[in-house]
TIMARFI-641385 format. One record per atom (N, C-alpha, C, O): residue number from 1; residue in three letters; atom name; y, z, x. Coordinates in steps of 0.001 Angstrom, whole numbers. Atoms other than C-alpha are relative to their C-alpha. Last residue first. Layout:
<recs>
<num = NUM	residu = ala	atome = CA	north = Y	up = Z	east = X> $
...
</recs>
This chain:
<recs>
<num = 98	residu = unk	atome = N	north = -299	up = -1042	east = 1489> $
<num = 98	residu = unk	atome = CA	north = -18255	up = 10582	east = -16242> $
<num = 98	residu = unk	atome = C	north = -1449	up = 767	east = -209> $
<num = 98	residu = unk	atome = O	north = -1599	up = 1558	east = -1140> $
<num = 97	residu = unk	atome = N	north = 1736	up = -334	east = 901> $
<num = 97	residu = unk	atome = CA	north = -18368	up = 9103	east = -12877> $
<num = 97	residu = unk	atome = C	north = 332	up = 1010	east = -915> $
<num = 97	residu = unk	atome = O	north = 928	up = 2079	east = -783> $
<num = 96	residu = unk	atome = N	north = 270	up = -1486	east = -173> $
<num = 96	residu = unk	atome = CA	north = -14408	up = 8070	east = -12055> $
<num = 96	residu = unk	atome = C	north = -1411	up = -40	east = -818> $
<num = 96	residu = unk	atome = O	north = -1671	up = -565	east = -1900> $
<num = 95	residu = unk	atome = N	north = 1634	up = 134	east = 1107> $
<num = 95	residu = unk	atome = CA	north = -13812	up = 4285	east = -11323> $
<num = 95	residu = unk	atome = C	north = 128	up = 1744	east = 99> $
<num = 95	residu = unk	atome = O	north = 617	up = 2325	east = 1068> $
<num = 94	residu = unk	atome = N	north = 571	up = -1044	east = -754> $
<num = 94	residu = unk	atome = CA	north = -10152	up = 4242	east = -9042> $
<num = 94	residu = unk	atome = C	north = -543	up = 318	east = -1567> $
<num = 94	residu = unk	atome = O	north = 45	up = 568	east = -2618> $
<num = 93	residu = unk	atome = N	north = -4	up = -1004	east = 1273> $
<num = 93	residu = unk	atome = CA	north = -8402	up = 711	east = -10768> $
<num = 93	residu = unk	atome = C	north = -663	up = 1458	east = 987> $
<num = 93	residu = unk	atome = O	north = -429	up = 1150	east = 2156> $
<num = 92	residu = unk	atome = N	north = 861	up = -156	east = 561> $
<num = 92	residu = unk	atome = CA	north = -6891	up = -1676	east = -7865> $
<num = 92	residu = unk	atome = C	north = -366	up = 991	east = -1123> $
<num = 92	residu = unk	atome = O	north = 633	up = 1504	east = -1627> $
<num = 91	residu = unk	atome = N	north = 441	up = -407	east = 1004> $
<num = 91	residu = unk	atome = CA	north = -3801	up = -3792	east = -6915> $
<num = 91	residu = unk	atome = C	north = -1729	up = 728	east = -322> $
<num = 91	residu = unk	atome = O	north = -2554	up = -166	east = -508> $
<num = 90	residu = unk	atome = N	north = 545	up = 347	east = 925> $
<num = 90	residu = unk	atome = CA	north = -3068	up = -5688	east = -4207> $
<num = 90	residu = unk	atome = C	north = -410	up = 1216	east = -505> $
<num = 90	residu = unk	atome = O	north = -901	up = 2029	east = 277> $
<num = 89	residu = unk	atome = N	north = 91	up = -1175	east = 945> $
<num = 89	residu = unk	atome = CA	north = -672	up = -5860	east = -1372> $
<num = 89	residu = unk	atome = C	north = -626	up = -510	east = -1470> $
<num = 89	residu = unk	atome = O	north = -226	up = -1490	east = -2100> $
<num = 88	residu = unk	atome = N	north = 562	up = -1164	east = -928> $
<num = 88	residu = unk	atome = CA	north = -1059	up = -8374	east = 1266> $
<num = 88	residu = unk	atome = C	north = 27	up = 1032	east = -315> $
<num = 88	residu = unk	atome = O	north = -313	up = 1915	east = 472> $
<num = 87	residu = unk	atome = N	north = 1272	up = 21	east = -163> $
<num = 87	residu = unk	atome = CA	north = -192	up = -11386	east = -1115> $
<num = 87	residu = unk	atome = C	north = -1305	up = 1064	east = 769> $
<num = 87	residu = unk	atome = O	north = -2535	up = 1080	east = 707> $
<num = 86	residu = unk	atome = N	north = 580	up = -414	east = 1436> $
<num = 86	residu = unk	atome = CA	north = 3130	up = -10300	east = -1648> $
<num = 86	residu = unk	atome = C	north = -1832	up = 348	east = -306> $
<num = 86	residu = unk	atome = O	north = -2511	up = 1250	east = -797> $
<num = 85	residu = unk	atome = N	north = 562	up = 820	east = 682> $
<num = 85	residu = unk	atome = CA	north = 3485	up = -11156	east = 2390> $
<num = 85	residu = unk	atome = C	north = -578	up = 818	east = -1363> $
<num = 85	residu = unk	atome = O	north = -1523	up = 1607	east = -1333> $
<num = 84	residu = unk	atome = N	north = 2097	up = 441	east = -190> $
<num = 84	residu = unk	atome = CA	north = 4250	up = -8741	east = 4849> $
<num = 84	residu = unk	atome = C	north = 326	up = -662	east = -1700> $
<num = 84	residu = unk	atome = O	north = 1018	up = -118	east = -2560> $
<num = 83	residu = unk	atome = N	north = 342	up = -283	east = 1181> $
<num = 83	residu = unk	atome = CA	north = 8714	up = -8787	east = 5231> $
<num = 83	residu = unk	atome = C	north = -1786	up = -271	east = -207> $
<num = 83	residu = unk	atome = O	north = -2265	up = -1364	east = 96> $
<num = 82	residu = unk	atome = N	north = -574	up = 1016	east = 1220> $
<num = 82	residu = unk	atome = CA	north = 9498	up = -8776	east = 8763> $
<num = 82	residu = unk	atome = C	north = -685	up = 561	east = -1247> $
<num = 82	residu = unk	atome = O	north = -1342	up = 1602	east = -1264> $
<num = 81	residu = unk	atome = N	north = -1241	up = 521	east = -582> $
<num = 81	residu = unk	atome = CA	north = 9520	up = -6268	east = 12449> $
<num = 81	residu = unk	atome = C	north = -213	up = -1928	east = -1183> $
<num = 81	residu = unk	atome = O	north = -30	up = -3075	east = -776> $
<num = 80	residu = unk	atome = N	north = 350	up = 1584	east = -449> $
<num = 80	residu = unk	atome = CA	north = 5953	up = -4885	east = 11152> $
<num = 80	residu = unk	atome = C	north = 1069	up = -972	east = 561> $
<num = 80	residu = unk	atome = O	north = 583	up = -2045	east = 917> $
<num = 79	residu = unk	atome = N	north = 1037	up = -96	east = -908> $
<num = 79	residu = unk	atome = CA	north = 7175	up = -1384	east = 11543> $
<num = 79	residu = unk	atome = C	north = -775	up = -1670	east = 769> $
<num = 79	residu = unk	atome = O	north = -1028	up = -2198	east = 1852> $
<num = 78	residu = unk	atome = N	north = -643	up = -625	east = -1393> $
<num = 78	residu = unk	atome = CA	north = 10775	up = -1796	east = 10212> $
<num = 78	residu = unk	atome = C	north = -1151	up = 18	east = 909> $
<num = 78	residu = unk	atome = O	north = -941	up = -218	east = 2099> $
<num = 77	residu = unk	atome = N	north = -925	up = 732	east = -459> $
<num = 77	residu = unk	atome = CA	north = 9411	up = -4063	east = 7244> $
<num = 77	residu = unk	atome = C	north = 217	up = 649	east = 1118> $
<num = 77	residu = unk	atome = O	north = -291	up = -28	east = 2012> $
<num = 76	residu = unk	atome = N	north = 617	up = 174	east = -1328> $
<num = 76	residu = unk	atome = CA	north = 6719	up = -1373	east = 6320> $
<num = 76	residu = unk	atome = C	north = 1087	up = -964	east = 787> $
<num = 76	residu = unk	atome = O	north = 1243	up = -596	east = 1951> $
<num = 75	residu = unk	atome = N	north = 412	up = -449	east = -807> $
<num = 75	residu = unk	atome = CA	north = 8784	up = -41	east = 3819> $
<num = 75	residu = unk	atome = C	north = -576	up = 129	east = 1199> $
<num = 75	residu = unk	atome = O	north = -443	up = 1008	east = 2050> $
<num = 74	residu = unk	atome = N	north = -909	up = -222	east = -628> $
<num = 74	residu = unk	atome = CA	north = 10209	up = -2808	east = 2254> $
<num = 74	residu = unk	atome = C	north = 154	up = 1645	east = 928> $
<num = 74	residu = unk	atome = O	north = 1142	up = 2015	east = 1562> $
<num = 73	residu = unk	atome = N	north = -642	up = 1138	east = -753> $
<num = 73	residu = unk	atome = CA	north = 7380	up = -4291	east = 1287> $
<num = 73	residu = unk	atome = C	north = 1093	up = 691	east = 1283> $
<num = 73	residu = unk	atome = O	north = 1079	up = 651	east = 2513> $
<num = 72	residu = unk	atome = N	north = 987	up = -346	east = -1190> $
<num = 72	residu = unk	atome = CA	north = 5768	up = -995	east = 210> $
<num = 72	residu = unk	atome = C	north = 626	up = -1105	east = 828> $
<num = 72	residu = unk	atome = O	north = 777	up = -908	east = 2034> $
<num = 71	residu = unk	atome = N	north = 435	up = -1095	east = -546> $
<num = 71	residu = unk	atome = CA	north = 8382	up = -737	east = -2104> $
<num = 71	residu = unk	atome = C	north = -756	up = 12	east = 1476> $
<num = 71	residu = unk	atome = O	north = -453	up = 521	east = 2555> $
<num = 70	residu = unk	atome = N	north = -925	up = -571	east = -651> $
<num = 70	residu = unk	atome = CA	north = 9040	up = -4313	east = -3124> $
<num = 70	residu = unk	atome = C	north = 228	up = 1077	east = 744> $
<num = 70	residu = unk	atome = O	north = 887	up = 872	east = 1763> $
<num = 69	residu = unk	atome = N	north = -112	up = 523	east = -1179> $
<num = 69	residu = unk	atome = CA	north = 5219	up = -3668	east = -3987> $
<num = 69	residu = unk	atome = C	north = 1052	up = -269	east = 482> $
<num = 69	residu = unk	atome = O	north = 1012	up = 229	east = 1607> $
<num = 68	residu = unk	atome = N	north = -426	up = -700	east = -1211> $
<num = 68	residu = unk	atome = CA	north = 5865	up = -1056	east = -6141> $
<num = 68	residu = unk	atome = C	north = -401	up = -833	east = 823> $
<num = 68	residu = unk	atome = O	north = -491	up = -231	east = 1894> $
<num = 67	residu = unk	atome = N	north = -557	up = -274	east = -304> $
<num = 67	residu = unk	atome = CA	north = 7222	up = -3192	east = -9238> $
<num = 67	residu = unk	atome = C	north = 107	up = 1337	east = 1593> $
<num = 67	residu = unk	atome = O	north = 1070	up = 1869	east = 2144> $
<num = 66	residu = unk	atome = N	north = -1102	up = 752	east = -359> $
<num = 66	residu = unk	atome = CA	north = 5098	up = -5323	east = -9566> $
<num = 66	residu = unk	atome = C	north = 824	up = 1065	east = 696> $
<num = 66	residu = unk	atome = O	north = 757	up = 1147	east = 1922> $
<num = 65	residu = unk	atome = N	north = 680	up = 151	east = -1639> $
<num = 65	residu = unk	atome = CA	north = 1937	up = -2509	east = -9320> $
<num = 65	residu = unk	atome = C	north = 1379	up = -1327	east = 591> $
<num = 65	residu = unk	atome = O	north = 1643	up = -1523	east = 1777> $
<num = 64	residu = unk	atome = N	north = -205	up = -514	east = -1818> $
<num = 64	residu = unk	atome = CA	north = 4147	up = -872	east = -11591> $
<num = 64	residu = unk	atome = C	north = -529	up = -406	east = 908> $
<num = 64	residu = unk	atome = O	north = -284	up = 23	east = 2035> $
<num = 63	residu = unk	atome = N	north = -1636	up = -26	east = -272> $
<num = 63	residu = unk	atome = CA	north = 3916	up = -3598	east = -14055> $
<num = 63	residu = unk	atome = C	north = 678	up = 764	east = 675> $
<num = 63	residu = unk	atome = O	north = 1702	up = 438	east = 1275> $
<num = 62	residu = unk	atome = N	north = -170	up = 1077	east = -480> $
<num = 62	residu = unk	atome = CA	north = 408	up = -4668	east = -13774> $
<num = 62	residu = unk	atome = C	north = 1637	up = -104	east = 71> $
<num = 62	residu = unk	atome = O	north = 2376	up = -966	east = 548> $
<num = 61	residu = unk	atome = N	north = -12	up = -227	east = -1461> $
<num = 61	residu = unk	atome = CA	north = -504	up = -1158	east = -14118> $
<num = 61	residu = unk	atome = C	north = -58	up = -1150	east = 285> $
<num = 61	residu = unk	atome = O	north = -960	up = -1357	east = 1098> $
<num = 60	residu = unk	atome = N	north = -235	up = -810	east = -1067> $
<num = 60	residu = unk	atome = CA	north = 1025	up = -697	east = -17139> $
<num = 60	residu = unk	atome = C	north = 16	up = 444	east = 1236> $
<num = 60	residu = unk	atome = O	north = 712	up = 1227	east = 1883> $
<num = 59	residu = unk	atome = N	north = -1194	up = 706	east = 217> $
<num = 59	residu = unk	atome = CA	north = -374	up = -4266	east = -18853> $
<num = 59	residu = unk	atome = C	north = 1247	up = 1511	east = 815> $
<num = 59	residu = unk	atome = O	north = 2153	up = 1092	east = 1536> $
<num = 58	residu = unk	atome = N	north = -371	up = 1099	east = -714> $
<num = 58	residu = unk	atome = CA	north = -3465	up = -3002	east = -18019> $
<num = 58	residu = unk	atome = C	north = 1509	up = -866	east = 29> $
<num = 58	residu = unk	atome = O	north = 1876	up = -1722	east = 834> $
<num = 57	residu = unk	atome = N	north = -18	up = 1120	east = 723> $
<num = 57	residu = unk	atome = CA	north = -3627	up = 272	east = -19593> $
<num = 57	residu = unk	atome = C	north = 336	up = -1009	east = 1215> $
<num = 57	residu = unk	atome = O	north = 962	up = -739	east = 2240> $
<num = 56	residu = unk	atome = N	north = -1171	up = 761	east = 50> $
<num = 56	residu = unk	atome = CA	north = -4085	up = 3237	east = -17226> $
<num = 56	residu = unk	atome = C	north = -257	up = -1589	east = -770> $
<num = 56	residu = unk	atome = O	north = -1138	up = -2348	east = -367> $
<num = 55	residu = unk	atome = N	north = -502	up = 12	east = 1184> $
<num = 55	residu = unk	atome = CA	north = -7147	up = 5295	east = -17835> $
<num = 55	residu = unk	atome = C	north = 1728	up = -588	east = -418> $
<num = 55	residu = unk	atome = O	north = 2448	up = -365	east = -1392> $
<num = 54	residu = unk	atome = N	north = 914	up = 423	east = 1230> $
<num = 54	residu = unk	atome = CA	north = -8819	up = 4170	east = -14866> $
<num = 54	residu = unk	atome = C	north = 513	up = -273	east = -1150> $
<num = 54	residu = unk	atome = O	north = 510	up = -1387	east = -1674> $
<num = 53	residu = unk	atome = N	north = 766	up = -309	east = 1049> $
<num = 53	residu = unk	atome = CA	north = -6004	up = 5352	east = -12548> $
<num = 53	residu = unk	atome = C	north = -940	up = -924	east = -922> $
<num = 53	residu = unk	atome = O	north = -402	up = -1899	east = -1445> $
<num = 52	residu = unk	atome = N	north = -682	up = -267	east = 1491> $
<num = 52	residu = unk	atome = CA	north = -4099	up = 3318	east = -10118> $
<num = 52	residu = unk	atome = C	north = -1396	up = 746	east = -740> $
<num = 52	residu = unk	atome = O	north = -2531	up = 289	east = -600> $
<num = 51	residu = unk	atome = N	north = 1004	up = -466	east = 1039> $
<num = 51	residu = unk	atome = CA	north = -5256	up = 2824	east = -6480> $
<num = 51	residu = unk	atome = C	north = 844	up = 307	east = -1334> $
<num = 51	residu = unk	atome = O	north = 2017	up = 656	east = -1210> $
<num = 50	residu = unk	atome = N	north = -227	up = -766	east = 882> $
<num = 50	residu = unk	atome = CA	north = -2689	up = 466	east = -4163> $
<num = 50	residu = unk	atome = C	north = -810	up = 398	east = -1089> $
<num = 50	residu = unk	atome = O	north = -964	up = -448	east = -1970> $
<num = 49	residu = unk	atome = N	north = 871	up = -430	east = 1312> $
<num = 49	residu = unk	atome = CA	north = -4280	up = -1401	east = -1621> $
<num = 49	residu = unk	atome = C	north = 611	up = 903	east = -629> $
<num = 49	residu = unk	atome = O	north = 398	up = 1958	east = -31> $
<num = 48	residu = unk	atome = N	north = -438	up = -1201	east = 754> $
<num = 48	residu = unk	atome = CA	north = -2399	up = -2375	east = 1430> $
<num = 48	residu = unk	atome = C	north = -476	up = -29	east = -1516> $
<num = 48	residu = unk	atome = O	north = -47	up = -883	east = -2292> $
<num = 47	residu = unk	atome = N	north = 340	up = -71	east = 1351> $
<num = 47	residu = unk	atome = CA	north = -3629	up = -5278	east = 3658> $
<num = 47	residu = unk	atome = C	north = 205	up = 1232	east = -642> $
<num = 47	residu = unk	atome = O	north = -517	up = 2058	east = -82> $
<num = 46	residu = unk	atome = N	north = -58	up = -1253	east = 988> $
<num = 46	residu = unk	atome = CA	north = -2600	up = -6121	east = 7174> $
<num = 46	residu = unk	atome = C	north = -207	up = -70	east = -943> $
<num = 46	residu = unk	atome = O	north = -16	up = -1244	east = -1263> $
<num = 45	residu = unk	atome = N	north = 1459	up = -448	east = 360> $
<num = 45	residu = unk	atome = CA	north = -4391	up = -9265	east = 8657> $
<num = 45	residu = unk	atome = C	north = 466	up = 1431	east = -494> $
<num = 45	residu = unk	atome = O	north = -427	up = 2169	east = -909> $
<num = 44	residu = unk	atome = N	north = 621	up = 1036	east = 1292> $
<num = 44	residu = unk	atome = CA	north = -1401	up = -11424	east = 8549> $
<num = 44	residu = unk	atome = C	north = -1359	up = 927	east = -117> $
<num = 44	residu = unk	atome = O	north = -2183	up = 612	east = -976> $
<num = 43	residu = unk	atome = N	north = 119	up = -719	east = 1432> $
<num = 43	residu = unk	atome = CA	north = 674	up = -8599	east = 11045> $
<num = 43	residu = unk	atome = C	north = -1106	up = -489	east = -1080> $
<num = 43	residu = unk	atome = O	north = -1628	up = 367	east = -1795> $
<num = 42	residu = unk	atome = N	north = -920	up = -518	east = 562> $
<num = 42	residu = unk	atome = CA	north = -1970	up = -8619	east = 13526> $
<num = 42	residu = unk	atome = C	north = 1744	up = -419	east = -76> $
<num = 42	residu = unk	atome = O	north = 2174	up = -478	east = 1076> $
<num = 41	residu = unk	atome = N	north = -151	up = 1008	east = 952> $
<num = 41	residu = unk	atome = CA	north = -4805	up = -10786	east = 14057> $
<num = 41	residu = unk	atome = C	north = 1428	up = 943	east = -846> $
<num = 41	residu = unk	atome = O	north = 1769	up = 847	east = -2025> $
<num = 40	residu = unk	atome = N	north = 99	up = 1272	east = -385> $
<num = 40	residu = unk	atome = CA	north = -6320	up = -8758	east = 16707> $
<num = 40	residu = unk	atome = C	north = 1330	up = -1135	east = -682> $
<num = 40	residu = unk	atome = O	north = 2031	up = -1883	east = -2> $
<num = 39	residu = unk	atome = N	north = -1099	up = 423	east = -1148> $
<num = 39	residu = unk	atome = CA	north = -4822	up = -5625	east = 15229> $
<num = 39	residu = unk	atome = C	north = -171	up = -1267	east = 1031> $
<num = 39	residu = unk	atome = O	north = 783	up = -1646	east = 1709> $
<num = 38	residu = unk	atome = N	north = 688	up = 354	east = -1112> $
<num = 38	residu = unk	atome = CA	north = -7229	up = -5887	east = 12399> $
<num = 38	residu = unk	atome = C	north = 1310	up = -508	east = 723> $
<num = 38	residu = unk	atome = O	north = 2037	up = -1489	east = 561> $
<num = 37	residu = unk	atome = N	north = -648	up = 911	east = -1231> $
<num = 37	residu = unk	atome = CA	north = -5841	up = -4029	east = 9659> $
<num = 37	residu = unk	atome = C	north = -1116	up = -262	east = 890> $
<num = 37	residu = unk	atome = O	north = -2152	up = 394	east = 997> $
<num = 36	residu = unk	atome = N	north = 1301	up = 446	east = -812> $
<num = 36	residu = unk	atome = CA	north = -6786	up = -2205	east = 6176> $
<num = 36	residu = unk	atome = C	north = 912	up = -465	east = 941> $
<num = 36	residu = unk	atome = O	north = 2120	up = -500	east = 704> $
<num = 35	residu = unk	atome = N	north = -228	up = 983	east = -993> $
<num = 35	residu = unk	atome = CA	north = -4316	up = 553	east = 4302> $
<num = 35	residu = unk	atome = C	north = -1182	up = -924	east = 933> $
<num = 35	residu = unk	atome = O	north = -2064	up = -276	east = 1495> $
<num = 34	residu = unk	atome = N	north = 795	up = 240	east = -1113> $
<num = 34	residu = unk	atome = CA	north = -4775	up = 2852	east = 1660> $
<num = 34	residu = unk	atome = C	north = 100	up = -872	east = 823> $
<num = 34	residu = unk	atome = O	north = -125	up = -1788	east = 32> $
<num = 33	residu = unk	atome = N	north = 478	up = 1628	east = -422> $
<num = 33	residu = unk	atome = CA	north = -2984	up = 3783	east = -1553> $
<num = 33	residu = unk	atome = C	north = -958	up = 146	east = 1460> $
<num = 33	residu = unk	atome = O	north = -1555	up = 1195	east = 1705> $
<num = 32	residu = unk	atome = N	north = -452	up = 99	east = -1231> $
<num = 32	residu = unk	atome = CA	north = -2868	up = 6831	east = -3913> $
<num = 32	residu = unk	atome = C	north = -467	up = -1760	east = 472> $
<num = 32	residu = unk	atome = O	north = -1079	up = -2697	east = -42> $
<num = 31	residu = unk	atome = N	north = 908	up = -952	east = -564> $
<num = 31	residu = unk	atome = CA	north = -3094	up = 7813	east = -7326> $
<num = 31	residu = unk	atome = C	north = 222	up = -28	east = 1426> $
<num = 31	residu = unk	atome = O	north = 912	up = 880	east = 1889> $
<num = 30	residu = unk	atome = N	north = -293	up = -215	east = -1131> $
<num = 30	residu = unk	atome = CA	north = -497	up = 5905	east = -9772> $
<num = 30	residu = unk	atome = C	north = -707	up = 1216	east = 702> $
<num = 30	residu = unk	atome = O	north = -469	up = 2356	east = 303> $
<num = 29	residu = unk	atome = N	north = 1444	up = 496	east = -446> $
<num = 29	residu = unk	atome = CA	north = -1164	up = 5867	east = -13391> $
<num = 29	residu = unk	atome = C	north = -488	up = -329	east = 1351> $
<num = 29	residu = unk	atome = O	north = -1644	up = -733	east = 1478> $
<num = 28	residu = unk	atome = N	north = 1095	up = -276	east = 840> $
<num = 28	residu = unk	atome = CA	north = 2565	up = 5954	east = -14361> $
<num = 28	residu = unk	atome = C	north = -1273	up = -751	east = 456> $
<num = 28	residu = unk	atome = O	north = -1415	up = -1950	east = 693> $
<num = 27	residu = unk	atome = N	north = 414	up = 1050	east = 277> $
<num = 27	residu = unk	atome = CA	north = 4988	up = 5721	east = -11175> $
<num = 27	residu = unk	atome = C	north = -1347	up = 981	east = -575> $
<num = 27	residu = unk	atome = O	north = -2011	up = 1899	east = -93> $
<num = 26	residu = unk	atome = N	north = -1169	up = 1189	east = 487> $
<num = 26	residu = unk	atome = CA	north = 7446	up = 8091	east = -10169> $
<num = 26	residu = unk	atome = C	north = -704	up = -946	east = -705> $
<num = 26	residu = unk	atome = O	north = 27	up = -1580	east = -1466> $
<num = 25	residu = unk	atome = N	north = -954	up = -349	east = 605> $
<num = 25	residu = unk	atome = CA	north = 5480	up = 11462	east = -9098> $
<num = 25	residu = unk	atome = C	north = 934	up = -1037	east = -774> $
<num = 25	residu = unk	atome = O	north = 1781	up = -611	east = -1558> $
<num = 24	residu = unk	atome = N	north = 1259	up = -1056	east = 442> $
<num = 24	residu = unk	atome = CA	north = 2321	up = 9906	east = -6976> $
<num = 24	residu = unk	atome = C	north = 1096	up = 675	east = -1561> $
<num = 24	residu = unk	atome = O	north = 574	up = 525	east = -2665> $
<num = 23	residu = unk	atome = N	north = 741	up = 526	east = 1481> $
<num = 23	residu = unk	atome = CA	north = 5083	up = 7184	east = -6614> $
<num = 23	residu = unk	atome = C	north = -849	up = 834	east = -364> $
<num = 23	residu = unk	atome = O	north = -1021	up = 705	east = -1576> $
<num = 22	residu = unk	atome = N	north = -1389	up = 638	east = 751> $
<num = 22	residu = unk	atome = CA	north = 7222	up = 8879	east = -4099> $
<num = 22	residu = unk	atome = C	north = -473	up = -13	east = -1242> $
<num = 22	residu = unk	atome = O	north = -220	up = 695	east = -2216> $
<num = 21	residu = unk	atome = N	north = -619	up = -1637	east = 482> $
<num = 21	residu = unk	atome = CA	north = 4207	up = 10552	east = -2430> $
<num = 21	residu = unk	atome = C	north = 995	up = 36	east = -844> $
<num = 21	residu = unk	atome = O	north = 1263	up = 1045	east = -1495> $
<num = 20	residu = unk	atome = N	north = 1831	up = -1034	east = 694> $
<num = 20	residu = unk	atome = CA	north = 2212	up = 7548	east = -1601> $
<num = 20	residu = unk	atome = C	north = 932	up = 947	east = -852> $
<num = 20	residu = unk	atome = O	north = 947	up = 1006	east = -2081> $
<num = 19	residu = unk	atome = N	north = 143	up = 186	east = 1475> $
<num = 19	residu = unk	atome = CA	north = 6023	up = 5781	east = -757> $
<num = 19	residu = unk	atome = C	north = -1143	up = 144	east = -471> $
<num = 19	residu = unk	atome = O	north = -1319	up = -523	east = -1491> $
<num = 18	residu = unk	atome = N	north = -989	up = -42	east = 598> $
<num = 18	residu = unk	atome = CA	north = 6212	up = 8075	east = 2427> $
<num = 18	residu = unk	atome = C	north = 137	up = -821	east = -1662> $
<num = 18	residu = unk	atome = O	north = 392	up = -151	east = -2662> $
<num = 17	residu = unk	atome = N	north = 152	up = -1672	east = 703> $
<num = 17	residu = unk	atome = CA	north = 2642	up = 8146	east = 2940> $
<num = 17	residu = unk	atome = C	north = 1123	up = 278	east = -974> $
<num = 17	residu = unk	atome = O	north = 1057	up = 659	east = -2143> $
<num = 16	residu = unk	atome = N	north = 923	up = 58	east = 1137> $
<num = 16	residu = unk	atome = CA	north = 3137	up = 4571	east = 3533> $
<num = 16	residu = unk	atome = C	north = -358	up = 1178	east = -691> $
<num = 16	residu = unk	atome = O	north = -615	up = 1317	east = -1887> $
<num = 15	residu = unk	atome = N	north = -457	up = 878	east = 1091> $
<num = 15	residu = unk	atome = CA	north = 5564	up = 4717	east = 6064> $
<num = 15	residu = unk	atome = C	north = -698	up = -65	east = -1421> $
<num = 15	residu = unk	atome = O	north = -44	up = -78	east = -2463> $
<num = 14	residu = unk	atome = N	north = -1107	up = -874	east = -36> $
<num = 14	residu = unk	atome = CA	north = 4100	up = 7731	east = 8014> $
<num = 14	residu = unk	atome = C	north = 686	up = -854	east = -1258> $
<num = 14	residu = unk	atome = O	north = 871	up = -383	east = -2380> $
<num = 13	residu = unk	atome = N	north = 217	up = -827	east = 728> $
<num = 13	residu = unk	atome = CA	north = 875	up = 5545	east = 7808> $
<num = 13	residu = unk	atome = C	north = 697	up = 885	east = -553> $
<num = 13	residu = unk	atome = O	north = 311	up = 1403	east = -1601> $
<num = 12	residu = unk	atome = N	north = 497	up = 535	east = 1304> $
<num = 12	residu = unk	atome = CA	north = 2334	up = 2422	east = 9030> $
<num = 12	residu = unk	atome = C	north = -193	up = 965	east = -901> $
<num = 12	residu = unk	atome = O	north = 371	up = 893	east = -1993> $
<num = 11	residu = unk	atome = N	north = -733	up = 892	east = 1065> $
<num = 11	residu = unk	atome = CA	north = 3655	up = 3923	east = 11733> $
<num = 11	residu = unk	atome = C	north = 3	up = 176	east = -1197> $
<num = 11	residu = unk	atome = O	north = 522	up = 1018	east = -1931> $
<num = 10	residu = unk	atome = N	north = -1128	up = -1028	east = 331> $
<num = 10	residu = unk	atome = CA	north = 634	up = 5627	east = 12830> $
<num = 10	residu = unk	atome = C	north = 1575	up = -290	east = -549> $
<num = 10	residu = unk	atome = O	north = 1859	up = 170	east = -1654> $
<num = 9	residu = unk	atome = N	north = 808	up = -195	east = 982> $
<num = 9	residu = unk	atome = CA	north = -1036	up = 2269	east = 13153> $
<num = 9	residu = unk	atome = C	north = 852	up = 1432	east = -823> $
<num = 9	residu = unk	atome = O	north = 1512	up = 1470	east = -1862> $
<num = 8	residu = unk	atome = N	north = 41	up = 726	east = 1290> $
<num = 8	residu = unk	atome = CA	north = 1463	up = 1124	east = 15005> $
<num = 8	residu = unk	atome = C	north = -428	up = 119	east = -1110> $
<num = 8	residu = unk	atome = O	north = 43	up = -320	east = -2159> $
<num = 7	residu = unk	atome = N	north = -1159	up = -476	east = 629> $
<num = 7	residu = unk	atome = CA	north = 928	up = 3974	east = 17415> $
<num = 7	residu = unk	atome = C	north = 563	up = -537	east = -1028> $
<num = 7	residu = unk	atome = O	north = 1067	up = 177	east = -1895> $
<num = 6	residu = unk	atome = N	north = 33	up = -1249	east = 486> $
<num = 6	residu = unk	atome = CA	north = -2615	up = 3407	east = 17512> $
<num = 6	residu = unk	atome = C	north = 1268	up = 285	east = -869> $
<num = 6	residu = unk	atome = O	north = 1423	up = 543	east = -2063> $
<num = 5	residu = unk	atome = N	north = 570	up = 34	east = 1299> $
<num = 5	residu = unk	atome = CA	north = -2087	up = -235	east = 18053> $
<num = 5	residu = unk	atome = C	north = -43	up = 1304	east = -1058> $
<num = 5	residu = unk	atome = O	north = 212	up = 1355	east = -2262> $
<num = 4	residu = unk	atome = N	north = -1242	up = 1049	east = 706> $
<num = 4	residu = unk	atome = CA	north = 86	up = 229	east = 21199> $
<num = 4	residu = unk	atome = C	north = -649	up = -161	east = -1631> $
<num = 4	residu = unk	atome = O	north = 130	up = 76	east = -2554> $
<num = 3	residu = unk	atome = N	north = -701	up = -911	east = 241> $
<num = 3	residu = unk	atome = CA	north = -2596	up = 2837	east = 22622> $
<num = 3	residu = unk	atome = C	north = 916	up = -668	east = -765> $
<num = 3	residu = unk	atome = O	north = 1167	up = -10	east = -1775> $
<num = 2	residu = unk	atome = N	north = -1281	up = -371	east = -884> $
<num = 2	residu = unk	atome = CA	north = -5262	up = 222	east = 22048> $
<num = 2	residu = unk	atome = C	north = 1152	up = 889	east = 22> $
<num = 2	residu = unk	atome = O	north = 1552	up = 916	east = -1142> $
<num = 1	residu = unk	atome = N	north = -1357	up = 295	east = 392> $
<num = 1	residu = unk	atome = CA	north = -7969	up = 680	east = 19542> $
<num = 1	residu = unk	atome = C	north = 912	up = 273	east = 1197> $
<num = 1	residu = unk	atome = O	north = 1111	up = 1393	east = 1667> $
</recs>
């Protein structure tokens, strides 16, 4: 990773931590998120994953996951210098072994 990437990368994470921690407290069924990239191909190859609980109904976590992507949107905006694409944040459940 290039020093320029690093720091980008770092960025991102400062940003993202920042609404991790927001929503850990604000948003029902809400666990944490995670970030992918390939700085080749960078911004279109960022991807942000938001985890939600198991025991979250679907219709609950299809309505905070609306409502925190504006969030993450508008969080990374300053790093990525525009808005990343709806499509670059998605939604998942976090499986727990019973």
């Amino acid at each position: 990773m290039k020093k320029t990437d690093k720091k980008t990368d770092n960025q991102i994470i400062k940003a993202l931590t920042e609404v991790c921690e927001r929503a850990k407290f604000e948003t029902s069924g809400f666990v944490w998120l995670t970030h992918a990239v390939d700085y080749n191909r960078f911004p279109q190859s960022l991807k942000v994953t938001l985890v939600f609980n198991d025991s979250v109904s679907e219709d609950l976590l299809l309505s905070e996951f609306k409502a925190l992507t504006p969030e993450v949107q508008a969080a990374l905006e300053p790093v990525v210098g525009a808005v990343i694409s709806p499509k670059q944040i998605e939604a998942r459940r976090e499986h727990s072994v019973h």
